[in-house]
PDB file of N, H, CA, C and O in Angstrom:
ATOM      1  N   UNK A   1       8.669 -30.973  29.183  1.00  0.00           N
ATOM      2  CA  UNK A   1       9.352 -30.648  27.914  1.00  0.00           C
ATOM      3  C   UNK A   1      10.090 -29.308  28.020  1.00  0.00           C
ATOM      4  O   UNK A   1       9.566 -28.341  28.572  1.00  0.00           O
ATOM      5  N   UNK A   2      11.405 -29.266  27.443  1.00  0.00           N
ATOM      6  H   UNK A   2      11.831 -30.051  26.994  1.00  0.00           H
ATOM      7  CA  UNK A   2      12.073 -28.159  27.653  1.00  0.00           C
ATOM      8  C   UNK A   2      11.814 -27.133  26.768  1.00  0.00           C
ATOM      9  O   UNK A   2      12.702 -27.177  25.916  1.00  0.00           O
ATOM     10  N   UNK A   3      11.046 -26.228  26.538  1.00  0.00           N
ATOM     11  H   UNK A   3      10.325 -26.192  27.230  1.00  0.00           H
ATOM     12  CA  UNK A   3      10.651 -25.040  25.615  1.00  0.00           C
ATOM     13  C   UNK A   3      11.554 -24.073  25.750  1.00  0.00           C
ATOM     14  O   UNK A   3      12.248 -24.027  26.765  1.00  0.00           O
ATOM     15  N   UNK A   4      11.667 -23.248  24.846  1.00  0.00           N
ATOM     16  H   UNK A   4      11.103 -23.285  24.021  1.00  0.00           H
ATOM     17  CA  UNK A   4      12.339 -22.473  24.381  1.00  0.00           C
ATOM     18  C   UNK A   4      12.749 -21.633  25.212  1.00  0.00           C
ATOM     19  O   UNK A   4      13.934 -21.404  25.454  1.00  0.00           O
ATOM     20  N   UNK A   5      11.381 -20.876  25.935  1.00  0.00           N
ATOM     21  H   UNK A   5      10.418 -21.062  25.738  1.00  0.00           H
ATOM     22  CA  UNK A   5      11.396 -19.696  26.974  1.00  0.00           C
ATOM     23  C   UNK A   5      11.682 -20.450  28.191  1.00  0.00           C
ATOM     24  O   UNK A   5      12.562 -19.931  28.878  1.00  0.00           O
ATOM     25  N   UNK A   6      11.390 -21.083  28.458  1.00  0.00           N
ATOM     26  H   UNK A   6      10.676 -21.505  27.900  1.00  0.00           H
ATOM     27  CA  UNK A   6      12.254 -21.928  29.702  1.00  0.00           C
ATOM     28  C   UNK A   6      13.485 -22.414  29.888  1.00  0.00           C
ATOM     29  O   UNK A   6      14.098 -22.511  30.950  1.00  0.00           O
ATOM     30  N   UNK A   7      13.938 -22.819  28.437  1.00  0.00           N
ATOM     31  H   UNK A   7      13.439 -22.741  27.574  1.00  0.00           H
ATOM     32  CA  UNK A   7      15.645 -22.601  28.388  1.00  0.00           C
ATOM     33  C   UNK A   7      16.536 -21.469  28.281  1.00  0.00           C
ATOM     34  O   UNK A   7      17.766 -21.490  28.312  1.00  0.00           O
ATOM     35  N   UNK A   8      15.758 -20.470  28.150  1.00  0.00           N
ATOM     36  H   UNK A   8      14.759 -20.452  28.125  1.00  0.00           H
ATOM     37  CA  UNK A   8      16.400 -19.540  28.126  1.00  0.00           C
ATOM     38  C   UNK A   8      16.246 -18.420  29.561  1.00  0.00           C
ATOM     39  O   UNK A   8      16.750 -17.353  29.912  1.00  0.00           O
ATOM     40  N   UNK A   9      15.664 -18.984  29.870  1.00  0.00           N
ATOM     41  H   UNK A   9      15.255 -19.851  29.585  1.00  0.00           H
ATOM     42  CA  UNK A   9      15.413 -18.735  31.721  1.00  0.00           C
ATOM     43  C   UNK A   9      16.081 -19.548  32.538  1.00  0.00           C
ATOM     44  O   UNK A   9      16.628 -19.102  33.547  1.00  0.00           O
ATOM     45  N   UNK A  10      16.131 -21.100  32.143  1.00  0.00           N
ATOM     46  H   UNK A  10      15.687 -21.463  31.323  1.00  0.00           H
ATOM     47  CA  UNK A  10      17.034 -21.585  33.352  1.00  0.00           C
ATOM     48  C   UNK A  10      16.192 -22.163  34.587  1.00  0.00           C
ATOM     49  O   UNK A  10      16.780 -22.643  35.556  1.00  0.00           O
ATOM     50  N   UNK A  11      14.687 -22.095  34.510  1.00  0.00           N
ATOM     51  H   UNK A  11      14.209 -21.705  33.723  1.00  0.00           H
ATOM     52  CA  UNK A  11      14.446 -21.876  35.486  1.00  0.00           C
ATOM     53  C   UNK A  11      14.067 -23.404  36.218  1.00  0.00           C
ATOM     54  O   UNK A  11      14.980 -24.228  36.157  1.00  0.00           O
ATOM     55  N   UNK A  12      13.002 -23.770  36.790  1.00  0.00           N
ATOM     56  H   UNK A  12      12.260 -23.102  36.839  1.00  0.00           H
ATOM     57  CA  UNK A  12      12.834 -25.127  37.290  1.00  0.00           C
ATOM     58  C   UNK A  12      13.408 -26.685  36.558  1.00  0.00           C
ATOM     59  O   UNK A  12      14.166 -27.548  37.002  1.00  0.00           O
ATOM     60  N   UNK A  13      12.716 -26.574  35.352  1.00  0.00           N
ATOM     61  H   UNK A  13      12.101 -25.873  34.991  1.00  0.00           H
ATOM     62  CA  UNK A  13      13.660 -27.516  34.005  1.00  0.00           C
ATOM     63  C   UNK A  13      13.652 -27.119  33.029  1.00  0.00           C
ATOM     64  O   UNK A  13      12.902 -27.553  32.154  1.00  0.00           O
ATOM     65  N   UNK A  14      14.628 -25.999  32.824  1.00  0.00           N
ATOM     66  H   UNK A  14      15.238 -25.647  33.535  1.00  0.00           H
ATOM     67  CA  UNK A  14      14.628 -25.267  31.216  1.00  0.00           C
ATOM     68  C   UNK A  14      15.978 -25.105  31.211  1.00  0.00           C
ATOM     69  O   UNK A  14      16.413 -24.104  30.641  1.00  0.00           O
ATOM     70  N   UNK A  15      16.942 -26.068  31.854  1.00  0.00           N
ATOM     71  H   UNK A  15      16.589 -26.880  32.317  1.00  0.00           H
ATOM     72  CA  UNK A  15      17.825 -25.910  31.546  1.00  0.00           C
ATOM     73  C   UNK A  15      18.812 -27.052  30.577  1.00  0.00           C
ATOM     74  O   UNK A  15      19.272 -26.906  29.445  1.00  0.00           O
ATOM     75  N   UNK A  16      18.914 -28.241  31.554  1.00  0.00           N
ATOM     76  H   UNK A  16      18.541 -28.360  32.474  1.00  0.00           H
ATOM     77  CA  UNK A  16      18.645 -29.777  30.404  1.00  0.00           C
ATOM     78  C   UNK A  16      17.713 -30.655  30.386  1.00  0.00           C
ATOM     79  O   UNK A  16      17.514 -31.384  29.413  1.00  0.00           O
ATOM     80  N   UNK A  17      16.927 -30.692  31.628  1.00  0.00           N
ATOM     81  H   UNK A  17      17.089 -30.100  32.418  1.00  0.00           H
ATOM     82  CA  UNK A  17      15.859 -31.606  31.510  1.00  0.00           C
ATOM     83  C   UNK A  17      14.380 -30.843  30.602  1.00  0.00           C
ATOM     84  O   UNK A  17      13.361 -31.508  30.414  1.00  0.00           O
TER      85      UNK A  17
END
């Protein structure tokens, strides 16, 4: 699931998946 702090990092799948 893409959470917040992980989209905003970019990092493994925080970006669209």
């Amino acid at each position: 699931i893409p959470t917040d702090s992980t989209r905003r990092k970019g990092g493994r799948r925080g970006r669209r998946l």
